[in-house]
N, C-alpha and C positions, 0 to 999 in steps of 0.2 A: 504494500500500500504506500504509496506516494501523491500528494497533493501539492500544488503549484497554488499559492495565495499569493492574490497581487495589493499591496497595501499604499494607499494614500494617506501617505505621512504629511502635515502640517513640519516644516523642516524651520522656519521661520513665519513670522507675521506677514502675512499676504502669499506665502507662497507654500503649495505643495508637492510635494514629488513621489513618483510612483516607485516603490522598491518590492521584490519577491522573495516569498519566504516558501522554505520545503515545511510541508506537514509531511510528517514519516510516521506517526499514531496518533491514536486518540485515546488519551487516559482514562481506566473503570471510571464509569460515572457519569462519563461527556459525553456529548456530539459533536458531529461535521457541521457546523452551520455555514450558510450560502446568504447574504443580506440580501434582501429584494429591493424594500424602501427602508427608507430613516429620513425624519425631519432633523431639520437645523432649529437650533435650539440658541438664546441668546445665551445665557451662560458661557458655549462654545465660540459663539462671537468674539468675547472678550482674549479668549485666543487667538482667534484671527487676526483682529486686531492687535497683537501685543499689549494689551489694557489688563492682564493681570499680574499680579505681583513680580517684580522682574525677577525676584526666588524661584519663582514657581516655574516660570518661563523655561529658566538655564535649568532647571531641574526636571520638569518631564517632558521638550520638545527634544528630538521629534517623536510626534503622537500624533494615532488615526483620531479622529474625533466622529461624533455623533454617536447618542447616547440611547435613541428614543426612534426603534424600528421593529421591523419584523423581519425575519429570515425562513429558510425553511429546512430541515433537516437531511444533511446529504449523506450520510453517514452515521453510525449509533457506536460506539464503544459497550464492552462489555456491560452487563449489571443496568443494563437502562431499557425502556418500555416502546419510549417514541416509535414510531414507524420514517423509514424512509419517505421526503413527500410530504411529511407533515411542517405546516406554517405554525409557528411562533413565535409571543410575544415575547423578548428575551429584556428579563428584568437585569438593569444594566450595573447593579449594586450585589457583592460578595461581602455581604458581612463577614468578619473575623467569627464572631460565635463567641467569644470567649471574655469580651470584656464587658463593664456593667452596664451598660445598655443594650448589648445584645442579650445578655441574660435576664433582663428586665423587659422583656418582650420589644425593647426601641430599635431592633435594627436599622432602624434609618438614619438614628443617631451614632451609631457605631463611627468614631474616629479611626476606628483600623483598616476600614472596607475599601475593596479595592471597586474601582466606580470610574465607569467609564467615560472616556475622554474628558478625564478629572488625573488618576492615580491609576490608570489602566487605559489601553487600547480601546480605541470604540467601532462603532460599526462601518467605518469607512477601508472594508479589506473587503475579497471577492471570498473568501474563505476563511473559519477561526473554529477553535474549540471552547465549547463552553458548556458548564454543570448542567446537565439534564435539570435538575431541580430548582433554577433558576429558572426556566422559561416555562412556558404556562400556551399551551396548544390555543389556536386561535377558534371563536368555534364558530360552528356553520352557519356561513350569509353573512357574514361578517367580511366587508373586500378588506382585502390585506393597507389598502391609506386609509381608513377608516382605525383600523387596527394598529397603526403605525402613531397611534395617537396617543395610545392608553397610558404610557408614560405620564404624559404631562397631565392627563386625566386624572390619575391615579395621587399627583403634587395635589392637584386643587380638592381633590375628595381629601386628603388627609388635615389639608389646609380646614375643612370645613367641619369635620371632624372634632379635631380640636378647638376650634372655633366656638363651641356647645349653643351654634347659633341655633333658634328653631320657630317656626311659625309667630307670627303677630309679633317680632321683634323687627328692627327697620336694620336694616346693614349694605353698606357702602362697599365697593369693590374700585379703585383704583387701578385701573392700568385696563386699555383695549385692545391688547394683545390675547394671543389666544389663552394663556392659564389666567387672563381674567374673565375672558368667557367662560371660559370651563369653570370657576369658580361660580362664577351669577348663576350661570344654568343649572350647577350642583345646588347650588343654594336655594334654587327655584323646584330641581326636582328631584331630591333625596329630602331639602329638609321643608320644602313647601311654605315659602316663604313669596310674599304674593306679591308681583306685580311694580303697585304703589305705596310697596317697604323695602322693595330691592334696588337700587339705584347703579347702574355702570357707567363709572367718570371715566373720562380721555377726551384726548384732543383730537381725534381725526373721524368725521361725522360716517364715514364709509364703513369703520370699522365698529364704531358703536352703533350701524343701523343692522348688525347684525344680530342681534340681543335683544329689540324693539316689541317683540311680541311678550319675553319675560319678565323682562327689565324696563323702568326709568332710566332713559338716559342722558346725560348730561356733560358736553362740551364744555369741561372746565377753563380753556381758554378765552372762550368767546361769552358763556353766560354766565356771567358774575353773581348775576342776581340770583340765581337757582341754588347757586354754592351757597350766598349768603343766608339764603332761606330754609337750608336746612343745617347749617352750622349748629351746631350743639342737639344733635335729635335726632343723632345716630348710637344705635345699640352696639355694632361691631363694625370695626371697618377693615377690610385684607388692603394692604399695599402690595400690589402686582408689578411694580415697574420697576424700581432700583437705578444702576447706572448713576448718569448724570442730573437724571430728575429726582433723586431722594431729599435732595435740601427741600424742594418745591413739596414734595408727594407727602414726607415726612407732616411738613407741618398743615399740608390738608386733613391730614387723617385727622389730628392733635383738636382741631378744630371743627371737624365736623363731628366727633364723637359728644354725649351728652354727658354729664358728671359719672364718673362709677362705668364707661363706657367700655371694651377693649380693642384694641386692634392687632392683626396677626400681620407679620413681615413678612415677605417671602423673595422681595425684592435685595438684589446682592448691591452693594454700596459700591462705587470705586471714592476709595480715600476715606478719608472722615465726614459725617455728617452732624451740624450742629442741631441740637436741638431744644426747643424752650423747656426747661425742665419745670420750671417756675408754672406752668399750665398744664402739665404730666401731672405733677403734687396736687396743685391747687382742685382739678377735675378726678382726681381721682383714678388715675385710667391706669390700663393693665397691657402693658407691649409685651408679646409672644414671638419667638421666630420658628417659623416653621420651615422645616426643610424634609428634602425626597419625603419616599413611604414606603410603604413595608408591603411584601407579599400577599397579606391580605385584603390590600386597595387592587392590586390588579385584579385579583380574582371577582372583589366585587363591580370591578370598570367594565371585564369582560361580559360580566353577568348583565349587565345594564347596555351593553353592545348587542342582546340577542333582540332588543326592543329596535323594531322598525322607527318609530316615531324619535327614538332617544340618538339612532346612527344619524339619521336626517340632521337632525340638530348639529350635532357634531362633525358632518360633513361640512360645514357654511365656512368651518376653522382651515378649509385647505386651500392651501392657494391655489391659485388659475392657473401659476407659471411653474413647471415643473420641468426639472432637468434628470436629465442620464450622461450617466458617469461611466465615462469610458477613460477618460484621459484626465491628469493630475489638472487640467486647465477648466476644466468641467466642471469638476466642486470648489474651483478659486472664483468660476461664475457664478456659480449659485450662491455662496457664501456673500459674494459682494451683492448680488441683487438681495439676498435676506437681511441687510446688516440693516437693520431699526434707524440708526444712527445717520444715515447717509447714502444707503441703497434705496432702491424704488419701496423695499420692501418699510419703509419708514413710510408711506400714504395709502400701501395696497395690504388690504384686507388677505390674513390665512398665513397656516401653517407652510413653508417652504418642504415640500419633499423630494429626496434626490432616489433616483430610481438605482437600482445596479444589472444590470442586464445578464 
């Protein structure tokens, strides 16, 4: 047995290059996986970019990136069940197991885990091996971009989760990208929260008319007055965007929550962010960070995937423009039309997903 992987390494900020790796086995336990799609995800941006810590840079480039796909099983290694043929969701975090938050049921919190195109390879290779017990079979009528979501699906469900948001409370969602839609819509249909006490802020009206049937939605840029008129008389609020806009986003939250209010972070900072602590105290409020999830949010993402009306929804998050990736020039396209910051993908609505043929 011998396997030819061709991998798209991230070698530097803006650029990547294609190198080949021999698979000679696959260790008890594992499979041959084959990526079909993976979305670009901003996190992974910040690598593209060179906008994370210049430590972390010199330390895990070069690295495939993309975190958040489907593949499908080309191969089985001993001691495993899968079939050849079969598509799955491959959860892209290896807890350690051993330290206190994996043994406290938090593997999401786990600082040991190896997590992809973070402290591990991501899905940007034609071939890899990975723990059968990690990935989770995609199930029927479920199209593999659809499925290629559940990732980020799975942030916003855990996000809401912890959240202990639930009916007849009003809660604010920050950022119009996709895991703040997937937050509003979770929040609208796990925890049933109506309508006109859900509210989705952002700045660009194409991507908040996505959300229009569940959500209030509200151009924070352009209408002042809507912000001002619910200022203090919010029960929970997620920050979804992070970056350059946390100074801004930060103290919208601060301000639209009501005394005794909470808000969950999910949004990653570049730098320091200041913030009024003096109206933290004063209101009483409760900041949470919420990061990845755990095995049991896929399962229930998938489960919520077998719902015709609930795919629909969650189709509206993919974008129009999709690429296939043949050549290392092909995902420095896609990467730059997804970059939020300065690609197209900063006005056009949807998840960017890269195909692999």
């Amino acid at each position: 047995m011998r396997f030819i992987s061709r991998e798209f390494y991230l070698v530097e900020p803006y650029r990547f290059e294609v190198r080949e790796r021999v698979i000679e086995e696959i260790p008890e336990g594992h499979l041959l996986l084959r990526p079909i799609v993976a979305g670009i995800c901003g996190s992974e941006m910040l690598y593209f970019r060179g906008e994370k810590e210049p430590e972390k840079l010199k330390a895990r480039l070069p690295m495939c990136l993309l975190h958040e796909g489907v593949a499908e099983v080309v191969e089985a290694g001993e001691g495993t069940r899968l079939k050849v043929g079969t598509k799955v969701v491959v959860n892209p975090m290896i807890p350690c197991g051993k330290c206190h938050a994996c043994k406290s049921g938090m593997e999401n919190l786990c600082q040991n885990a190896r997590y992809m195109a973070a402290t591990a390879n991501g899905l940007a290779r034609t071939l890899f091996t990975y723990p059968e017990e990690r990935v989770i079979p995609v199930p029927r009528g479920v199209e593999p971009e659809v499925a290629a979501l559940t990732e980020p699906l799975t942030i916003a469900l855990n996000a809401v989760e912890e959240s202990g948001i639930c009916e007849g409370e009003s809660v604010a969602v920050i950022g119009d990208g996709p895991i703040g839609y997937f937050i509003a819509l979770l929040a609208s249909r796990v925890r049933k929260v109506l309508r006109e006490h859900l509210y989705l802020i952002g700045v660009i009206d194409e991507k908040l008319s996505l959300a229009r049937d569940f959500a209030s939605t509200i151009n924070s840029a352009r209408e002042s007055e809507k912000m001002a008129e619910l200022s203090g008389t919010v029960d929970a609020v997620f920050e979804a965007v992070g970056g350059r806009a946390h100074r801004l986003t930060i103290r919208e939250a601060i301000d639209l929550l009501k005394p005794g209010g909470r808000c969950l972070l999910l949004g990653i900072s570049m730098g320091d962010v200041p913030v009024n602590v003096t109206k933290i105290v004063n209101k009483g409020l409760t900041f949470r960070g919420v990061t990845r999830s755990r095995m049991e949010h896929y399962i229930k993402i998938l489960d919520l995937l077998k719902e015709k009306s609930f795919r629909a929804m969650v189709k509206r998050v993919i974008s129009s423009k999709k690429f296939i990736i043949r050549e290392a020039e092909d995902l420095a396209k896609a990467f730059r039309y997804a970059d939020t910051e300065v690609g197209e993908g900063r006005v056009k609505p949807g998840r960017v997903l890269v195909y692999f043929p």
